[in-house]
mmCIF entry with sequence, helices, sheets and N, C-alpha, C, O atoms, coordinates in Angstrom:
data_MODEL
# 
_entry.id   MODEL 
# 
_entity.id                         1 
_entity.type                       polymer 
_entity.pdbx_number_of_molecules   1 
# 
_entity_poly.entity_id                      1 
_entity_poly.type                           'polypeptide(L)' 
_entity_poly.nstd_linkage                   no 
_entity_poly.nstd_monomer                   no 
_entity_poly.pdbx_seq_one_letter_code       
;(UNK)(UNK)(UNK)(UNK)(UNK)(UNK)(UNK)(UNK)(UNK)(UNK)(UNK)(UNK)(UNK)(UNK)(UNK)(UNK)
(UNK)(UNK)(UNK)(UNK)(UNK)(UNK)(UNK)(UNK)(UNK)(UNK)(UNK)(UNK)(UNK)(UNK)(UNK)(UNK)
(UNK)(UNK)(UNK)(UNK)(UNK)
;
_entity_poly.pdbx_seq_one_letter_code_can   XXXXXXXXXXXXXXXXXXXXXXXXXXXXXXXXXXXXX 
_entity_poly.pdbx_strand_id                 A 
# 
loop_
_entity_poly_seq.entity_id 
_entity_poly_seq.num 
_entity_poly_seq.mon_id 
_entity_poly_seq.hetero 
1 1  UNK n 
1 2  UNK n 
1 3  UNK n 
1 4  UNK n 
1 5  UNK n 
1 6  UNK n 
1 7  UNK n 
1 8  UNK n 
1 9  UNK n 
1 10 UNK n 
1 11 UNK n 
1 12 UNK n 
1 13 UNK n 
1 14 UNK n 
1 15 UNK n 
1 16 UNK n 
1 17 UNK n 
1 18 UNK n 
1 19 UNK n 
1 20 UNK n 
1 21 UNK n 
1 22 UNK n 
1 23 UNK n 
1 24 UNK n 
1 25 UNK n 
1 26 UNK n 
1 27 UNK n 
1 28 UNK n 
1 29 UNK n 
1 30 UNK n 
1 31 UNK n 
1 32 UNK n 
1 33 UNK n 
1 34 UNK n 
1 35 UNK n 
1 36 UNK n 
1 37 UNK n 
# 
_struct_asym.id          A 
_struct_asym.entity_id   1 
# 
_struct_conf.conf_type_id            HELX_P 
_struct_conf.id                      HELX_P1 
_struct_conf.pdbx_PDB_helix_id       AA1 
_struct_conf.beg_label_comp_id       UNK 
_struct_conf.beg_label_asym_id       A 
_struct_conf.beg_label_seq_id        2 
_struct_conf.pdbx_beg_PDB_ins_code   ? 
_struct_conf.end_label_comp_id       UNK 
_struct_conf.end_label_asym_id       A 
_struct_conf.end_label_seq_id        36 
_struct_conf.pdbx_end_PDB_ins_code   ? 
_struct_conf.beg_auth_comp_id        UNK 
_struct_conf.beg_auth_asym_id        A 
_struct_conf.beg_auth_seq_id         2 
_struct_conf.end_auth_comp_id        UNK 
_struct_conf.end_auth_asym_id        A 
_struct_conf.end_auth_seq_id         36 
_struct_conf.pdbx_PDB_helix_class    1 
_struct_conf.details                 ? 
_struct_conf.pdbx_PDB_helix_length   35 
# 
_struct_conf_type.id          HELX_P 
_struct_conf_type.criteria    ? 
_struct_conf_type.reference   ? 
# 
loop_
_atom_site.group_PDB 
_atom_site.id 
_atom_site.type_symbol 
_atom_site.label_atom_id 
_atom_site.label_alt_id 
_atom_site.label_comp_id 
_atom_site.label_asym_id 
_atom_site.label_entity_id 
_atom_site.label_seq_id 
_atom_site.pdbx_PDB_ins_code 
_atom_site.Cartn_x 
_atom_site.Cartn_y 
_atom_site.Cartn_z 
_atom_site.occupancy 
_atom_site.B_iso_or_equiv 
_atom_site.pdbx_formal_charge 
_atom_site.auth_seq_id 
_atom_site.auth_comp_id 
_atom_site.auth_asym_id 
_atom_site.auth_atom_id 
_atom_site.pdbx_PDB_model_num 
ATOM 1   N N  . UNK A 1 1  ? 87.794  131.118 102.281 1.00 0.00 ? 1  UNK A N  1 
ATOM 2   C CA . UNK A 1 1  ? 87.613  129.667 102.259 1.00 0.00 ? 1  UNK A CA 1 
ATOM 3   C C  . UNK A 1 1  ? 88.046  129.089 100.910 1.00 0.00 ? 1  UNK A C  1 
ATOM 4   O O  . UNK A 1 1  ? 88.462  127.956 100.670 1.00 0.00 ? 1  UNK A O  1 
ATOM 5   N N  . UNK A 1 2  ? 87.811  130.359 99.897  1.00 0.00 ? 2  UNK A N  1 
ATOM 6   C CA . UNK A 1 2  ? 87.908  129.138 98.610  1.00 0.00 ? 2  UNK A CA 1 
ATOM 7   C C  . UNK A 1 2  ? 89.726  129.438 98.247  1.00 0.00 ? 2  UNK A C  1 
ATOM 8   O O  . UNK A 1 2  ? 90.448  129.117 97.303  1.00 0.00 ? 2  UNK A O  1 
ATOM 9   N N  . UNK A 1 3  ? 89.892  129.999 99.179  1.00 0.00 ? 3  UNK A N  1 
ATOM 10  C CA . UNK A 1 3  ? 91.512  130.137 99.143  1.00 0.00 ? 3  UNK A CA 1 
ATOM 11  C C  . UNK A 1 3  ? 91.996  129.183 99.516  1.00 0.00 ? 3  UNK A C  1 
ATOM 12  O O  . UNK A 1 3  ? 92.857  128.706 98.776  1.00 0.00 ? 3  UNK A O  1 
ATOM 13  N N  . UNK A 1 4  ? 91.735  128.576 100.602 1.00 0.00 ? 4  UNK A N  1 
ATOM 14  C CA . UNK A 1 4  ? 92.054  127.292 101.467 1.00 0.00 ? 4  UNK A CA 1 
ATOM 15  C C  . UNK A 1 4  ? 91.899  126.077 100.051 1.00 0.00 ? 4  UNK A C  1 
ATOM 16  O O  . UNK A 1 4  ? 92.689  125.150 99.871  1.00 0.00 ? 4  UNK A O  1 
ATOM 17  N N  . UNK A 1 5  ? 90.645  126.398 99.141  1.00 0.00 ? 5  UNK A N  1 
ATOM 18  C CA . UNK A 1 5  ? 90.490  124.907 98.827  1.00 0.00 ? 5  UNK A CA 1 
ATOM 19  C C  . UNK A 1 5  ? 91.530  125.068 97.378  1.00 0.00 ? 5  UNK A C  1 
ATOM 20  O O  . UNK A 1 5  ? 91.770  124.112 96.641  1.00 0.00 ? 5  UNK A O  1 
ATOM 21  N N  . UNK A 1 6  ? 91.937  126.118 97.213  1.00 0.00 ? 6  UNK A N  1 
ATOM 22  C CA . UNK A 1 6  ? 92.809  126.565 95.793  1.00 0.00 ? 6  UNK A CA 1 
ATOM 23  C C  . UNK A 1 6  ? 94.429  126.095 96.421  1.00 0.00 ? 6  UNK A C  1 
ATOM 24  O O  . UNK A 1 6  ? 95.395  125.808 95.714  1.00 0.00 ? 6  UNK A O  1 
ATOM 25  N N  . UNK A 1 7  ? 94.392  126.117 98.005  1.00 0.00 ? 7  UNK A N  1 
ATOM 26  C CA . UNK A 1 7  ? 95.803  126.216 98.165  1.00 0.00 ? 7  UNK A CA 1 
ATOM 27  C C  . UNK A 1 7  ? 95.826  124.289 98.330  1.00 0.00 ? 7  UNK A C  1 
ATOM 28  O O  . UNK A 1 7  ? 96.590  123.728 97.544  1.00 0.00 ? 7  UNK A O  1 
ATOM 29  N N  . UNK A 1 8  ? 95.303  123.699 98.962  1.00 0.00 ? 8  UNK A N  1 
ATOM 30  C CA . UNK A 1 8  ? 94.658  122.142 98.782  1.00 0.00 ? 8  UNK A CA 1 
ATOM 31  C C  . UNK A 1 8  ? 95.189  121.810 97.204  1.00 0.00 ? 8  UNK A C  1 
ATOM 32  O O  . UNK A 1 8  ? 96.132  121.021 97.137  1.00 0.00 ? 8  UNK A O  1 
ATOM 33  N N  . UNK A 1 9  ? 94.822  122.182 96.329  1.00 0.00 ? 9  UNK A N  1 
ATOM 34  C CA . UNK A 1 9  ? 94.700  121.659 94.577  1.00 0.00 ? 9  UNK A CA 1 
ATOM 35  C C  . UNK A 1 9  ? 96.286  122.107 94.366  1.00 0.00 ? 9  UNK A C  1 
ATOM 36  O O  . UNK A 1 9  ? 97.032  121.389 93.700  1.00 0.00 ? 9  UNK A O  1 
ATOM 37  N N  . UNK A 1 10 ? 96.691  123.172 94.891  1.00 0.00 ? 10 UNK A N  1 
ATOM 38  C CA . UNK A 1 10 ? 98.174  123.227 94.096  1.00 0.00 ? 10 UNK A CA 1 
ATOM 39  C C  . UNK A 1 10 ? 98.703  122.589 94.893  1.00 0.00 ? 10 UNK A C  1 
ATOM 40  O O  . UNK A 1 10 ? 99.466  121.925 94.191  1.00 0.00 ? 10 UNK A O  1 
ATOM 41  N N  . UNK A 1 11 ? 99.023  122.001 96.837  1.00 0.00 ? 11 UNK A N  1 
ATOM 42  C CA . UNK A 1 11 ? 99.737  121.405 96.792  1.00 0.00 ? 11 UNK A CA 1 
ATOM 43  C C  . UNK A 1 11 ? 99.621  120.122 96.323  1.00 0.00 ? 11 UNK A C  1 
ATOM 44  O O  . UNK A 1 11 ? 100.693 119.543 96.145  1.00 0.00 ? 11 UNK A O  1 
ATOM 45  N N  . UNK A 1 12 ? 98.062  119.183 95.937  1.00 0.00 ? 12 UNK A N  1 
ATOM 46  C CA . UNK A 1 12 ? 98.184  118.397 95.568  1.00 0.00 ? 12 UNK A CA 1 
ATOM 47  C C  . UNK A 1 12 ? 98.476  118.013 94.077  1.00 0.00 ? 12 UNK A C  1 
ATOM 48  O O  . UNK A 1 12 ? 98.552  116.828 93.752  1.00 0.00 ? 12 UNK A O  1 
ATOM 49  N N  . UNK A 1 13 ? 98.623  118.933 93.259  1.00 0.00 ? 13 UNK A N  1 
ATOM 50  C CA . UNK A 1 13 ? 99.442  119.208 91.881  1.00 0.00 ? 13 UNK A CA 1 
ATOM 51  C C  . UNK A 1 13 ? 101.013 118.921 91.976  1.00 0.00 ? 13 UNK A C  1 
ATOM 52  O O  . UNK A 1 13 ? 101.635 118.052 91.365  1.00 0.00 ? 13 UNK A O  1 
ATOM 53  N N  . UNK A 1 14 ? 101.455 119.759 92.793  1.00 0.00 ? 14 UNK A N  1 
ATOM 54  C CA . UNK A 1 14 ? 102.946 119.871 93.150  1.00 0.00 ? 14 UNK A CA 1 
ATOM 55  C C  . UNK A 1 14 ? 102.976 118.069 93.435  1.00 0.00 ? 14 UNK A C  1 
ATOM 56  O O  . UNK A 1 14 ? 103.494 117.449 92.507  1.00 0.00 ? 14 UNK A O  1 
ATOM 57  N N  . UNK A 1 15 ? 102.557 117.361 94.415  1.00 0.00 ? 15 UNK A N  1 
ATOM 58  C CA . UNK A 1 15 ? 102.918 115.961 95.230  1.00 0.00 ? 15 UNK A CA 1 
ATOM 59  C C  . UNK A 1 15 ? 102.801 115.337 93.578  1.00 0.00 ? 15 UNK A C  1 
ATOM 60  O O  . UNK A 1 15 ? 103.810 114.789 93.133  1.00 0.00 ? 15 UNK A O  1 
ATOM 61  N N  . UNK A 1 16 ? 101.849 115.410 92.898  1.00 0.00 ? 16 UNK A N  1 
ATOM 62  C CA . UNK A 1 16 ? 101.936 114.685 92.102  1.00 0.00 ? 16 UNK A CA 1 
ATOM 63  C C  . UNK A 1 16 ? 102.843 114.785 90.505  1.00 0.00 ? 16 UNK A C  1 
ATOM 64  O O  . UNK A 1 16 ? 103.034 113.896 89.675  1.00 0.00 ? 16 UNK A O  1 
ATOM 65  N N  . UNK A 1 17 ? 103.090 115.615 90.505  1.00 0.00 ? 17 UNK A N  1 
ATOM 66  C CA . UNK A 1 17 ? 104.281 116.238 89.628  1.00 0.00 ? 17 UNK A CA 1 
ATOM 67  C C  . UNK A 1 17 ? 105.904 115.616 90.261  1.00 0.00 ? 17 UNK A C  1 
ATOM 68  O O  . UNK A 1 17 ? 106.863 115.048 89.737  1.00 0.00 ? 17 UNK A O  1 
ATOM 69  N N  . UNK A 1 18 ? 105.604 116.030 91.488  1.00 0.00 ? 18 UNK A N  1 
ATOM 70  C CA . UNK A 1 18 ? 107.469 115.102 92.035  1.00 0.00 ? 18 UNK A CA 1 
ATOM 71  C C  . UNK A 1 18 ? 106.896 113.598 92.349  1.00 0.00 ? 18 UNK A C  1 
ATOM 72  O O  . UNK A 1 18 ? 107.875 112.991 92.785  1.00 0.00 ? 18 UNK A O  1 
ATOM 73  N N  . UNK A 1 19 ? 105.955 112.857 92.336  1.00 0.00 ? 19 UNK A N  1 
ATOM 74  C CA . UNK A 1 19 ? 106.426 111.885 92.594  1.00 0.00 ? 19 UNK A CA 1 
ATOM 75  C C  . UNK A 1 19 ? 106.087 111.452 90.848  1.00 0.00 ? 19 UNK A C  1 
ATOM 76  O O  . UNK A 1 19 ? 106.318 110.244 90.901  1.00 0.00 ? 19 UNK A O  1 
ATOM 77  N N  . UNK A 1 20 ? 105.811 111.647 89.842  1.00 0.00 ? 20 UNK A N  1 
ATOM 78  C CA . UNK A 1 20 ? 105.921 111.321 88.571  1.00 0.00 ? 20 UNK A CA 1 
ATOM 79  C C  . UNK A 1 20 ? 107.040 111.577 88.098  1.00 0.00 ? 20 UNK A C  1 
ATOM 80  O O  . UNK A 1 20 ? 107.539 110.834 87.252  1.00 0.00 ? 20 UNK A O  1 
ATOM 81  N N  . UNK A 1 21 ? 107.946 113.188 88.756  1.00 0.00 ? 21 UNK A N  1 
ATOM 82  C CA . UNK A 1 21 ? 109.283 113.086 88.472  1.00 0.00 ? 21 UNK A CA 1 
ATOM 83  C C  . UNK A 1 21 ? 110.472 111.970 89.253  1.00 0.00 ? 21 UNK A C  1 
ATOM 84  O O  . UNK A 1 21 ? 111.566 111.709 88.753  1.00 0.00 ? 21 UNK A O  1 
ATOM 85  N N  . UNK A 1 22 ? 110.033 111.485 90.390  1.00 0.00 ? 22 UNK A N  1 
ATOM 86  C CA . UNK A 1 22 ? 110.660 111.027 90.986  1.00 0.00 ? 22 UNK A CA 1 
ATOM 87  C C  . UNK A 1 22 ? 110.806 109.459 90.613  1.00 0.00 ? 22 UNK A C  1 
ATOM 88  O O  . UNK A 1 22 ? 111.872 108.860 90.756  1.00 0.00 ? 22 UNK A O  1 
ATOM 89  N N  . UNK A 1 23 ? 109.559 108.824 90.091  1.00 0.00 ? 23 UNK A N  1 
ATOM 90  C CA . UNK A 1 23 ? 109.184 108.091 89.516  1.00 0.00 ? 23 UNK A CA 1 
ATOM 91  C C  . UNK A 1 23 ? 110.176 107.745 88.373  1.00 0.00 ? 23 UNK A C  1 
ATOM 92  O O  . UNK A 1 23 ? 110.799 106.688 88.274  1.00 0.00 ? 23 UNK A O  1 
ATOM 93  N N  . UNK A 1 24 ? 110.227 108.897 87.452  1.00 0.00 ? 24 UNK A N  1 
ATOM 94  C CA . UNK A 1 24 ? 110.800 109.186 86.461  1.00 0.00 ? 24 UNK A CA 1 
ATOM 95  C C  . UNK A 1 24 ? 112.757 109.052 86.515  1.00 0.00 ? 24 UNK A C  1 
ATOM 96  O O  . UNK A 1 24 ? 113.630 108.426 85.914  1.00 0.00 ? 24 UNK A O  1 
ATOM 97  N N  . UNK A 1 25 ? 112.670 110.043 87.598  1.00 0.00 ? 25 UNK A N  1 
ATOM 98  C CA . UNK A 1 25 ? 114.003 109.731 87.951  1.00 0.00 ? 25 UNK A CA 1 
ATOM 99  C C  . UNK A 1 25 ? 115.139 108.058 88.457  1.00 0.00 ? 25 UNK A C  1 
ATOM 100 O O  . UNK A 1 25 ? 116.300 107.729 88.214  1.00 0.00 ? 25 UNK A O  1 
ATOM 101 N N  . UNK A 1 26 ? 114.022 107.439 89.206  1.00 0.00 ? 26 UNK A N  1 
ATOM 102 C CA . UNK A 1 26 ? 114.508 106.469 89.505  1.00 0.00 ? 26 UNK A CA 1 
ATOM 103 C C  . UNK A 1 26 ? 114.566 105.139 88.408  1.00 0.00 ? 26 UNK A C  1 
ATOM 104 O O  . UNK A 1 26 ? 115.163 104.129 88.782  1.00 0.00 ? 26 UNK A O  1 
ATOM 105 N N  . UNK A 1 27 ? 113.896 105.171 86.977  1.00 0.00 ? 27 UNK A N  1 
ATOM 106 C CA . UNK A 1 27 ? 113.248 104.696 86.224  1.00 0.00 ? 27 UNK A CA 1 
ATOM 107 C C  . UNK A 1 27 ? 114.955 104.703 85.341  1.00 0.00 ? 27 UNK A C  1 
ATOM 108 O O  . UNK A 1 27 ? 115.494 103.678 84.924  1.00 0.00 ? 27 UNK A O  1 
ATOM 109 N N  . UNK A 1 28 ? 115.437 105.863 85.247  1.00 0.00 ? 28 UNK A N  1 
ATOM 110 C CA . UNK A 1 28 ? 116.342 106.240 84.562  1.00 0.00 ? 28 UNK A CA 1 
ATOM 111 C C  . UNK A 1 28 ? 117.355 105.800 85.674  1.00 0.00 ? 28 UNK A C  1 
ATOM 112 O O  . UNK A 1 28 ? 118.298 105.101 85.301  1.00 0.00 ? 28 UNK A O  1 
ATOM 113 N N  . UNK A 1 29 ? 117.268 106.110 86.901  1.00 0.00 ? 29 UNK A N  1 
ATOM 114 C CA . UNK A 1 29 ? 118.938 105.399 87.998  1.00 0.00 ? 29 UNK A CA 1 
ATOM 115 C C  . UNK A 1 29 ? 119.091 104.299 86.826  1.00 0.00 ? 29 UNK A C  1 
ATOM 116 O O  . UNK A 1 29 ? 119.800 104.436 85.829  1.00 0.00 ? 29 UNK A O  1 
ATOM 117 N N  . UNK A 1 30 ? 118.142 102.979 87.199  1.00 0.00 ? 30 UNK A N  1 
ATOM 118 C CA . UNK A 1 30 ? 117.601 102.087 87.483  1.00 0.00 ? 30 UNK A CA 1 
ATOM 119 C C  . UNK A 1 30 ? 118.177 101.358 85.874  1.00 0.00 ? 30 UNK A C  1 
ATOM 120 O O  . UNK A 1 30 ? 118.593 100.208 85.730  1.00 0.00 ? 30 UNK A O  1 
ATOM 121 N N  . UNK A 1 31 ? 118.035 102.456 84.761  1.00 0.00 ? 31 UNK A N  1 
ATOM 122 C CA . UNK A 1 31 ? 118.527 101.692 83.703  1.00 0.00 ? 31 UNK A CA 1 
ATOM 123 C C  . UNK A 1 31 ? 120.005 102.055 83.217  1.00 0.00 ? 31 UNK A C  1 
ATOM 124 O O  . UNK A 1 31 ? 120.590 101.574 82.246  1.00 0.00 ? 31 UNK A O  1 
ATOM 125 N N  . UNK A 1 32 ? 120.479 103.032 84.132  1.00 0.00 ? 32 UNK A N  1 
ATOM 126 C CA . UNK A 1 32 ? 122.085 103.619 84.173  1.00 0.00 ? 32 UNK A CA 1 
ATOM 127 C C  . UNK A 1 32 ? 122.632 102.232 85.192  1.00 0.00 ? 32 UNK A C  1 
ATOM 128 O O  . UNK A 1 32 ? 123.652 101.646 84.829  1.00 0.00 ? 32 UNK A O  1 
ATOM 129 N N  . UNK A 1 33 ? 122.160 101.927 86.010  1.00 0.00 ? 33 UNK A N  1 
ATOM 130 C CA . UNK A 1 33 ? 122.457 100.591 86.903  1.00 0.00 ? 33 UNK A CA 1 
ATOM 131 C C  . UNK A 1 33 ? 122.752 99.654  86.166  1.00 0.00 ? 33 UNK A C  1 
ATOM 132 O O  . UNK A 1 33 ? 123.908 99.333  85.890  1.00 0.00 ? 33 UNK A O  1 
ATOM 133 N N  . UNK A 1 34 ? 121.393 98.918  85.624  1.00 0.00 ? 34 UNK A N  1 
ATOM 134 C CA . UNK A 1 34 ? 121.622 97.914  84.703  1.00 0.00 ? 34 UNK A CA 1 
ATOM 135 C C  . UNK A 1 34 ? 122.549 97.678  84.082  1.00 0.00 ? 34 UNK A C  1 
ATOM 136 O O  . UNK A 1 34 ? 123.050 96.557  84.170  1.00 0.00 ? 34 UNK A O  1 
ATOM 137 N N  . UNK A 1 35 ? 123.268 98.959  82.975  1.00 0.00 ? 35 UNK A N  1 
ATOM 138 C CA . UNK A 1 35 ? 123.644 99.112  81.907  1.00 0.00 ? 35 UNK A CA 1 
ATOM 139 C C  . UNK A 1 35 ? 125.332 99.094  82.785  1.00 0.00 ? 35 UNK A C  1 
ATOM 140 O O  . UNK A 1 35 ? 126.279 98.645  82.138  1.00 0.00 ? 35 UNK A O  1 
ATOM 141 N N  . UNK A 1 36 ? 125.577 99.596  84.216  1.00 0.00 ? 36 UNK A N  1 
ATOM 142 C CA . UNK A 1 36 ? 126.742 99.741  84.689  1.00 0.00 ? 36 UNK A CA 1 
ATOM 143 C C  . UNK A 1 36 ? 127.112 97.984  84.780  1.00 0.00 ? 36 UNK A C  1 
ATOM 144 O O  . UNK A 1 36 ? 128.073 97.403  84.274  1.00 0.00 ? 36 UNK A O  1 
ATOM 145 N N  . UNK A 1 37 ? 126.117 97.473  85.513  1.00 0.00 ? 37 UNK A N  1 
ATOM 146 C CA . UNK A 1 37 ? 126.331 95.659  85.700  1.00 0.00 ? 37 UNK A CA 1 
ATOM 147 C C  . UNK A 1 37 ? 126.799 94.716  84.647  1.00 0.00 ? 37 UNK A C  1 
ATOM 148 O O  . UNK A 1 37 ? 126.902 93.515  84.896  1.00 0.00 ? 37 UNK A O  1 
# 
């Protein structure tokens, strides 16, 4: 059981790691855009 709740915490580690990278990533499109306009 406490495997179940260990495997729960890393994927919700992982979701929040890519969407801070993703976050991150689009943050940077976003000022390569600008800078193209």
């Amino acid at each position: 059981m406490s495997s179940l709740v260990l495997f729960l915490r890393y994927l919700y580690s992982v979701s929040m790691v890519f969407q801070q990278a993703g976050s991150y990533v689009s943050d940077l499109f976003m000022g390569e855009y600008s800078l193209l306009c």
